[in-house]
N, CA, C and O of each residue as an XYZ file, in Angstrom:
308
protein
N     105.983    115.095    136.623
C     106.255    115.271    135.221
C     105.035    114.781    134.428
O     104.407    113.739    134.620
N     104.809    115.763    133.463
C     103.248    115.277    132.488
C     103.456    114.236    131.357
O     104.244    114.754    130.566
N     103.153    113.180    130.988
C     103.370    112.385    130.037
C     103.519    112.891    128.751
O     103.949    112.054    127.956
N     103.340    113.797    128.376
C     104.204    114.723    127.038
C     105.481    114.544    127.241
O     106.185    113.634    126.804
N     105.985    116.071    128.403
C     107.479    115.393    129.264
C     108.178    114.285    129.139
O     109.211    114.277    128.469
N     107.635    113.005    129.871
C     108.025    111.894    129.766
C     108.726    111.588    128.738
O     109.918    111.755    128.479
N     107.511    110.925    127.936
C     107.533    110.024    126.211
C     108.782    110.876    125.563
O     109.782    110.274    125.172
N     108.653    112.634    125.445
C     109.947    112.607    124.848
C     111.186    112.673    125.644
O     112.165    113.078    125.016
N     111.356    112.391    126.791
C     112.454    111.771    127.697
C     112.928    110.603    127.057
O     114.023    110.270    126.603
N     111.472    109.905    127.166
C     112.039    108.637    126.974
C     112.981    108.305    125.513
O     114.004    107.659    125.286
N     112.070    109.087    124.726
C     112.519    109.156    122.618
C     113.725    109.349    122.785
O     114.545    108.522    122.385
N     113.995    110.192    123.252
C     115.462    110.343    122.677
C     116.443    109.346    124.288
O     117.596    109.773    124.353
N     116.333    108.931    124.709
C     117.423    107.920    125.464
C     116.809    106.936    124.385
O     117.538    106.930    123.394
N     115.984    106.308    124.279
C     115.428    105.176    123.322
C     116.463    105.433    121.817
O     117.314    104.607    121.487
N     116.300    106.199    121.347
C     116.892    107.048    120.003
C     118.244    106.888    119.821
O     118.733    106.603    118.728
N     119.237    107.149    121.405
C     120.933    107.308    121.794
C     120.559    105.811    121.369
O     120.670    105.475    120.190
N     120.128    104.945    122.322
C     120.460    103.466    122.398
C     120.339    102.492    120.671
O     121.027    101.515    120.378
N     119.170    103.209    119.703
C     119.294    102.415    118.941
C     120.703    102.042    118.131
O     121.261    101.032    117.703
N     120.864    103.041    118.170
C     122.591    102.739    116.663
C     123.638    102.073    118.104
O     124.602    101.473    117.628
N     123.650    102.054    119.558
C     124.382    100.805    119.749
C     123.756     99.437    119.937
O     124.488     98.447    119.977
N     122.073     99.299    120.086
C     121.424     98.205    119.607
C     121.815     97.507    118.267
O     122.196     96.353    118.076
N     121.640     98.400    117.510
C     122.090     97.855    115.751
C     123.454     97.375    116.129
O     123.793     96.234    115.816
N     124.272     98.184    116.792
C     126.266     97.416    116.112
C     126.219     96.608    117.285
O     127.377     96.268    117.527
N     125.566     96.218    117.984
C     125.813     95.404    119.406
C     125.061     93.879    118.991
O     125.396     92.784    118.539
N     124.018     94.477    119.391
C     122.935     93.145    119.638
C     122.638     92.669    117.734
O     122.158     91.555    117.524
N     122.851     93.272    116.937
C     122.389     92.806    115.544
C     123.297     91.834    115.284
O     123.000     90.875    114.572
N     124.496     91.979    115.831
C     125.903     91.156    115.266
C     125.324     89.871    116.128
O     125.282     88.782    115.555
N     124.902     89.975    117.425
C     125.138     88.449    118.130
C     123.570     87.985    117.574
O     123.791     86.813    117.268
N     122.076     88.240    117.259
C     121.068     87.543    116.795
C     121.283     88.047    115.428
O     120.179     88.452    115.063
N     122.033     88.207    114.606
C     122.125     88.252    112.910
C     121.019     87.048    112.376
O     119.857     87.275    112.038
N     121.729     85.645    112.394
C     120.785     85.028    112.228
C     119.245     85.052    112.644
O     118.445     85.108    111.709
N     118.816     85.021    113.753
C     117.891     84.843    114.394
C     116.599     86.133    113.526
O     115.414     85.872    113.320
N     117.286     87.427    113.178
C     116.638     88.681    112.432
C     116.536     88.136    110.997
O     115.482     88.100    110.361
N     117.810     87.686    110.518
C     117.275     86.852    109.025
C     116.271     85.554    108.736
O     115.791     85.215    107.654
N     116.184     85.232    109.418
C     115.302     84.186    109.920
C     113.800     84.927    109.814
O     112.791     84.560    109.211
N     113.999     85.872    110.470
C     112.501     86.437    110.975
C     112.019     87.263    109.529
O     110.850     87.248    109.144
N     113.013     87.909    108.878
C     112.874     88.510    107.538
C     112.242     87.485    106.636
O     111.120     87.778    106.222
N     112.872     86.080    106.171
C     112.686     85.176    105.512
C     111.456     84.640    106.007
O     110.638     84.170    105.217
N     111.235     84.667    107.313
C     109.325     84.260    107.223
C     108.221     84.923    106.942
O     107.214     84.322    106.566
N     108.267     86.577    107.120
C     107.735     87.397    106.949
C     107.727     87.451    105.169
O     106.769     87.573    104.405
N     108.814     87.344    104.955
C     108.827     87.918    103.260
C     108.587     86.953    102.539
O     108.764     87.133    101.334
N     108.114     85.627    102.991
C     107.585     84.197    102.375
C     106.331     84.643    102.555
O     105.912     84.213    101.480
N     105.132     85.295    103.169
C     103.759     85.373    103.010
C     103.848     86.567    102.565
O     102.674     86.888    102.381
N     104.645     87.621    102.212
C     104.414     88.746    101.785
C     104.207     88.714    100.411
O     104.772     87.788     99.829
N     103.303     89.761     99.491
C     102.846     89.910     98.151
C     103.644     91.319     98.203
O     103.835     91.939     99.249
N     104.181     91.828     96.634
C     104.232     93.275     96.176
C     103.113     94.120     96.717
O     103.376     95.309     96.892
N     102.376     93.859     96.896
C     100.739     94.289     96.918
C     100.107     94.662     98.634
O      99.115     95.291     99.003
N     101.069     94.033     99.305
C     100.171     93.719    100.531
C     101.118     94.949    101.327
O     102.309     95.206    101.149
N     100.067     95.646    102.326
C     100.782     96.783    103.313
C     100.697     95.358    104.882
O      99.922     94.476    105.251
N     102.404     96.111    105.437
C     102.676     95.484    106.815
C     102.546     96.569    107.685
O     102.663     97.767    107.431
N     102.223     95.864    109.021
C     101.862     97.110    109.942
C     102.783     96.449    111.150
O     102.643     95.298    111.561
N     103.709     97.363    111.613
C     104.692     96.537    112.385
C     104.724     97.502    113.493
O     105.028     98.678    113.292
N     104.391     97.000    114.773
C     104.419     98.010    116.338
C     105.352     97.995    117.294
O     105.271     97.067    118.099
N     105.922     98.505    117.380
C     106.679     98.290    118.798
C     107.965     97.460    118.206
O     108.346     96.397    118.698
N     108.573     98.093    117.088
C     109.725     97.698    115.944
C     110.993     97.816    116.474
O     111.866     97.378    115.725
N     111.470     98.377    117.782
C     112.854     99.027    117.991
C     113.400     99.725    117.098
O     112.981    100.874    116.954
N     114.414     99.270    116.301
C     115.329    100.167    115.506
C     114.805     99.732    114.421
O     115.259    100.459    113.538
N     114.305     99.181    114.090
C     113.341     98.839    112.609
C     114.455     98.026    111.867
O     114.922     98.685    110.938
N     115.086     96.629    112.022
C     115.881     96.100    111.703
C     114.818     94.933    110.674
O     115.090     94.437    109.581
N     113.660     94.782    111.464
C     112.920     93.760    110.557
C     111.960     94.437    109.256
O     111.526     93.877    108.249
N     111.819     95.912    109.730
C     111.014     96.298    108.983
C     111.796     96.944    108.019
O     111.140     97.024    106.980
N     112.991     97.476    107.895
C     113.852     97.517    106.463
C     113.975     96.588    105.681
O     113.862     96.689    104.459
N     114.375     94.943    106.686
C     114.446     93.892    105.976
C     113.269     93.448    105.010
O     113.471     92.669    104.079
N     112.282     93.880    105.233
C     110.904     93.348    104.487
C     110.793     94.388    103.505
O     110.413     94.156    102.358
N     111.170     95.731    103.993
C     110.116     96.854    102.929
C     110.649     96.547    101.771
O     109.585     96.654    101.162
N     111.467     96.229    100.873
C     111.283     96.241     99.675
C     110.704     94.734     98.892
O     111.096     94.266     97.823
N     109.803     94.265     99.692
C     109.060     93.224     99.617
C     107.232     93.349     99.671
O     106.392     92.550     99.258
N     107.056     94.732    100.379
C     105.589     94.989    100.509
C     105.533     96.432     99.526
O     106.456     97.158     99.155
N     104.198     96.508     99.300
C     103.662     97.874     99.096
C     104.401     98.790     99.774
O     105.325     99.485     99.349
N     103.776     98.724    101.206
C     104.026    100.081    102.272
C     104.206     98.862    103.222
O     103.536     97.830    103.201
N     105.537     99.260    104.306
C     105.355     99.099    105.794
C     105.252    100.222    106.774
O     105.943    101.235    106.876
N     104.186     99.792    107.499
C     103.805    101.298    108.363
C     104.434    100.554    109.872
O     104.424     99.405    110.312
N     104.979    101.910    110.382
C     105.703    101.505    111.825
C     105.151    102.471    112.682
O     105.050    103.695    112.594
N     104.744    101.474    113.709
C     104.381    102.346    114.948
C     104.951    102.182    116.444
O     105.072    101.112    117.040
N     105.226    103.271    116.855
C     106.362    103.321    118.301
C     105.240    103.276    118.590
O     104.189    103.575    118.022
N     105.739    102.531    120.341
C     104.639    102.094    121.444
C     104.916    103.603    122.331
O     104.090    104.062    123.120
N     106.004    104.130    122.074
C     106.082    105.520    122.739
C     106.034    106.765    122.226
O     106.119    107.743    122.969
């Protein structure tokens, strides 16, 4: 199989899993993600772009965007 193939193999099983990542795993580290929001959005300016990689379901990077300019997200796949 050619790594084109693959990666979108992988996207969409990755893709099924996020929305039961979010109602699963968000409920038991809730805290632990607000936590991580509240440190991030303590050095953040209106002004400043975040560049966030390898985000999963983008639970931290919703939490921030209406705190930066732009957050740019990039899948590792």
């Amino acid at each position: 199989m050619d790594d084109t193939t693959r990666q979108q193999k992988e996207r969409i099983i990755w893709d099924k899993q996020a929305s039961r990542y979010d109602d699963h795993v968000f409920k038991i580290y809730m805290n632990a993600y607000d936590l991580s929001i509240e440190k991030v959005r303590s050095v953040l300016a209106p002004d400043r772009q975040v560049l966030e990689i390898g985000c999963g379901s983008g639970i931290i990077a919703l939490g921030i965007d209406p705190y930066a300019k732009q957050v740019i997200v990039r899948r590792l796949i």
